[in-house]
N, C-alpha and C positions, 0 to 999 in steps of 0.2 A: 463158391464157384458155380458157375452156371451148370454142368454134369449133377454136382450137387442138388440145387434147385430143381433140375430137371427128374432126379427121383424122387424128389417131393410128391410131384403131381399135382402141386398146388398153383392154380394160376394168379388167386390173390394175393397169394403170400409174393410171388415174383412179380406181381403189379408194384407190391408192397415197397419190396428192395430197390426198384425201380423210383421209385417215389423219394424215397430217402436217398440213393443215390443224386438223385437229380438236385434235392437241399442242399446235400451238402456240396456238390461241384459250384452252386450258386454262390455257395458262402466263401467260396475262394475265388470267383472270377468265374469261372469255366461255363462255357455253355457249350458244347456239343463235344457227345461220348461215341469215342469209336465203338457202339455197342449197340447191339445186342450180336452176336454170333449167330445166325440162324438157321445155316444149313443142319446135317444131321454128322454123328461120327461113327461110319460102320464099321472103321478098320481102328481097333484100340493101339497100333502099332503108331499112327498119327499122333505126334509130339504135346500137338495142341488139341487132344480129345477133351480135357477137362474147360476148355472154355466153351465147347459143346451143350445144350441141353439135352439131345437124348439123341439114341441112334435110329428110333424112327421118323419120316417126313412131319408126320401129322402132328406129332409131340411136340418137336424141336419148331415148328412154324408155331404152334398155340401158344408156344412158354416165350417165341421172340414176342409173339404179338402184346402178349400181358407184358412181356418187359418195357419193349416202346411206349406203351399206355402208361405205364408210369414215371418212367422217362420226361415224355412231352405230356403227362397231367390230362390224358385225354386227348386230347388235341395242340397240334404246332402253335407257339404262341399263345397257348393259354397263361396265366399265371405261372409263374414260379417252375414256367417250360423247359428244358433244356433240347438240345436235336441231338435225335437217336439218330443210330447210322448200323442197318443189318448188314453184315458182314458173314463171310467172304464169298462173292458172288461170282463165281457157285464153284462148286467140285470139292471144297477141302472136306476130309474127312471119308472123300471115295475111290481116292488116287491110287494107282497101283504102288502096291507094296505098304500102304501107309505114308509112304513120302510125302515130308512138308514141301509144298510149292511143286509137286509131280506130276506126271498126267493123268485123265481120267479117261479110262478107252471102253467103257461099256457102251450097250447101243445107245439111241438117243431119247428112245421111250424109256428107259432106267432113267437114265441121265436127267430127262426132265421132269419124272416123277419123285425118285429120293433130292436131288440136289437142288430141282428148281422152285420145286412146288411151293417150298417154304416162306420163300417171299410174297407169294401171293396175300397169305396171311400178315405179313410186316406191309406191304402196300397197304390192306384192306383195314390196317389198325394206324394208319396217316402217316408210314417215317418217312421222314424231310431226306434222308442220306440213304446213298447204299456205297458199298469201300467193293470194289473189285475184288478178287483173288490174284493171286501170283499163280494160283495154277493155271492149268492149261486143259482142252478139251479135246484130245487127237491132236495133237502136240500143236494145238495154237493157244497159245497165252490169253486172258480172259481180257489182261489188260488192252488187246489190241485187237478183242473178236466182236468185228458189227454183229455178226448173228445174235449174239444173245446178252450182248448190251443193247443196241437199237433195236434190234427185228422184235426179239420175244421181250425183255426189261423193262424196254419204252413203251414199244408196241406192243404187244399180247398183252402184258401183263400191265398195262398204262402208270407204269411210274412216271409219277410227276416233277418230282425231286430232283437233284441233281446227285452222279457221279461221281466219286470220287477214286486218285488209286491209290494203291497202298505204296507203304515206304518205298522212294526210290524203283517202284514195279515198272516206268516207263522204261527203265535205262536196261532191264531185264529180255525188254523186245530184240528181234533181231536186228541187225542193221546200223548205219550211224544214228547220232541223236537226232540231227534230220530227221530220216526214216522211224525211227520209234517213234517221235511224239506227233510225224503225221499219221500214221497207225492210228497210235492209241487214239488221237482227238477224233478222225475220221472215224472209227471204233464206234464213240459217242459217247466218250470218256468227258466227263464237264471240269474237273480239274484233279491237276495233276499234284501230287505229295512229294518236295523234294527232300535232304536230309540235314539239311542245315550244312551243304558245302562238304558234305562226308566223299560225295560222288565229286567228278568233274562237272556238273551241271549244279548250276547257280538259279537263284528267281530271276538274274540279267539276262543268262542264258533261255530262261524259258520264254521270260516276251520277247527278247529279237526274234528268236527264232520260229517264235509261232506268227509274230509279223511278216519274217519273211517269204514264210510257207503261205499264211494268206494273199501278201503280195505278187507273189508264184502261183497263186490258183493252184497250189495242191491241196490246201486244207481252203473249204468255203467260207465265204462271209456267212450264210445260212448257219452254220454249223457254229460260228463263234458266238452268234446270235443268239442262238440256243442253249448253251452252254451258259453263257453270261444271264440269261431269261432265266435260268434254271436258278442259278445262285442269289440272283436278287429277288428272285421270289420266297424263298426262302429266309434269306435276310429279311426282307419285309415283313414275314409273318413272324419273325422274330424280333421285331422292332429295331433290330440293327443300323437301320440306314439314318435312326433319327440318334444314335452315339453310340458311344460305349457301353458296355454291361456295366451297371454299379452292383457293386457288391453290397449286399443287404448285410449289416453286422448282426441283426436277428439271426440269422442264417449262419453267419461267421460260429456265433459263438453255441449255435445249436450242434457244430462238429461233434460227433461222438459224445453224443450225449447218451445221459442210460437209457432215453424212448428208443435210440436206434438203435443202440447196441442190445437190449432185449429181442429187439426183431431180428438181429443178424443172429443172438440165441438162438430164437427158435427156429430161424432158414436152417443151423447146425442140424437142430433136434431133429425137423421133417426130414434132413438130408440122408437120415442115418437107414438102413433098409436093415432090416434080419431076416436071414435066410433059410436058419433053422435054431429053432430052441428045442432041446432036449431037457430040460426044467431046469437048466441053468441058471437060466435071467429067471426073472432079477437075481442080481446075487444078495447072498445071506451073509451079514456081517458075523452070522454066531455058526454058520457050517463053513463056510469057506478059513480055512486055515494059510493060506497060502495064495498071492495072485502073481504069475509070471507073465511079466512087461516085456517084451521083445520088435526088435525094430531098430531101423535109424533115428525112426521121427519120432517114436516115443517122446523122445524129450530133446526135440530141437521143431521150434518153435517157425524157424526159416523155412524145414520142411512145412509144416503145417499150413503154415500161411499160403504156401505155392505159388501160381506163377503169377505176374500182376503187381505182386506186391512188395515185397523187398528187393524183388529182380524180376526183368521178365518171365524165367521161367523156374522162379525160386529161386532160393540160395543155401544149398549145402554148408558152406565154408562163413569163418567170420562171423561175428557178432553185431546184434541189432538190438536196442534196448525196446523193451517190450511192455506192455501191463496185462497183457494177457499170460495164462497157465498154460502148459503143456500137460499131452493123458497124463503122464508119468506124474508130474507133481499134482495134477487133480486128483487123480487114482491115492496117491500118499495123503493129501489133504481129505479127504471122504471117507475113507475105507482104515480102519486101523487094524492094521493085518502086518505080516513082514512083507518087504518087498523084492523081489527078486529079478533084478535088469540084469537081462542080455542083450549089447547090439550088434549084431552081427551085421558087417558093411554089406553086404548084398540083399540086406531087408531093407526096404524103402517104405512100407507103410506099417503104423501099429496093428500088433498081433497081440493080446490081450486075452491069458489062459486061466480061467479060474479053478484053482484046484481047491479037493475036499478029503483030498491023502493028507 
């Protein structure tokens, strides 16, 4: 997880993941990752801290930048590129209370220093995308705020790339669908994310309706122009316009191979911080008599995995077949000691006590 990565402090190692992320999306079809996360997370009460790299500016821009790079391979369109897309633009992770999708009411010198800043970095490292937020900034929605999609995004900060929002964030605005998606377009929003029909608003829904706003002179021709310039430039540097992405079966069958999965090893290894050793660590397989395992996740592997992966934001419940180990059975397989599990349900991370009684 990016939080992970982000204690690393390794920017080649997240170029790295980056890299290998972007093969194997190749080898399935995929070309553009809702990713990298690039603001910062100050408040750990926010749901979504761990797709986070760090909770300072300068961190959390450095770690998106190296992820992009690996991503797009350097540059949009190089080889074996995919399109990165920094997200959420801006506020999450500053919101009052920690609230996902809440407001962020600090001055605007804060505001554009922890929340904005980080893009500058994801600009300055070429991403093709940037995904809104759902939050809001003194209670206006990001998804329908010109100041800092167009003023500071486009302008200050000269993204070139085109906008996108996030799930269903139009319908979030205030107002009828009219009114929202003249907003968000006017905004300088380049396109809109619907949910496949979850909502009342359809793709039929969204070009009548932005026909008929352009035919109304509420949304400009200028602006659709833009928008559309934004997308096909992109597409073009991704070779899009001349077909489909083929899928390279080099690629296909290089999935989860043991080069990647060594490197996703050692993202684990770097991710791990210690805080204090008392001459604990290492542990001794001839003094330590006894290791108590305790936790939910010890040994369920849905935690482990967390959000992203078996579920958006994990999955407690249910079973998923696996070929990876949990601490609990690693710790058993390693260490020949007795074992002693406790899980007590209001423990969500392993807790790992080595005794020498």
């Amino acid at each position: 997880h990016p939080i992970g990565l982000g204690a690393s402090r390794n920017l080649a190692l997240v170029e790295q993941v980056g890299r290998i992320t972007a093969l194997e999306m190749l080898g399935v079809g995929a070309n553009w990752t809702f990713a990298p996360t690039t603001g910062p997370a100050l408040d750990e009460r926010w749901g979504r801290t761990y797709e986070a790299f760090a909770e300072t500016p300068d961190l959390a821009g450095q770690m998106a930048a190296a992820s992009i790079k690996g991503l797009q391979n350097g540059k949009l369109g190089a080889s074996q590129s995919v399109l990165a897309c920094a997200k959420h633009y801006a506020g999450d992770g500053l919101t009052d209370g920690g609230k996902n999708a809440g407001d962020v009411t600090v001055d605007e010198a804060t505001f554009r220093k922890i929340a904005v800043e980080p893009y500058r970095a994801a600009i300055a490292a070429g991403v093709g995308s940037v995904m809104a937020s759902y939050s809001s900034y003194k209670g206006v929605k990001m998804t329908g705020n010109k100041q800092w999609l167009t003023d500071v995004l486009k302008g200050e900060l000269g993204f070139q790339g085109f906008i996108t929002s996030d799930w269903d964030a139009v319908s979030q605005l205030p107002g009828t669908w009219n009114e929202q998606l003249k907003t968000a377009i006017n905004a300088g929003l380049d396109m809109v994310m619907l949910s496949h029909g979850k909502t009342a608003h359809t793709a039929a829904d969204l070009t009548s309706t932005l026909s008929a706003l352009v035919n109304s002179g509420d949304v400009s021709a200028d602006r659709i122009k833009d928008a559309v310039r934004r997308i096909l430039a992109v597409k073009c540097e991704m070779g899009l316009v001349k077909g489909d992405t083929q899928i390279d079966a080099a690629l296909t069958s290089a999935i989860g191979s043991a080069e990647h999965r060594a490197v996703a090893r050692d993202a684990v290894r770097q991710s791990l911080v210690l805080l204090k050793n008392d001459g604990v660590l290492p542990i001794s397989k001839t003094t330590v008599k006894k290791i108590h395992v305790c936790g939910a996740s010890a040994d369920s592997l849905n935690n482990q995995c967390g959000g992203w992966t078996v579920g958006w934001q994990g999955l407690s419940s249910g079973t998923r077949s696996f070929t990876i180990t949990n601490p609990l059975g690693r710790i058993q397989r390693l260490i020949v000691a007795p074992i002693g599990s406790f899980r007590p349900a209001t423990a969500w991370m392993p807790l790992i006590v080595p005794s020498i009684l």
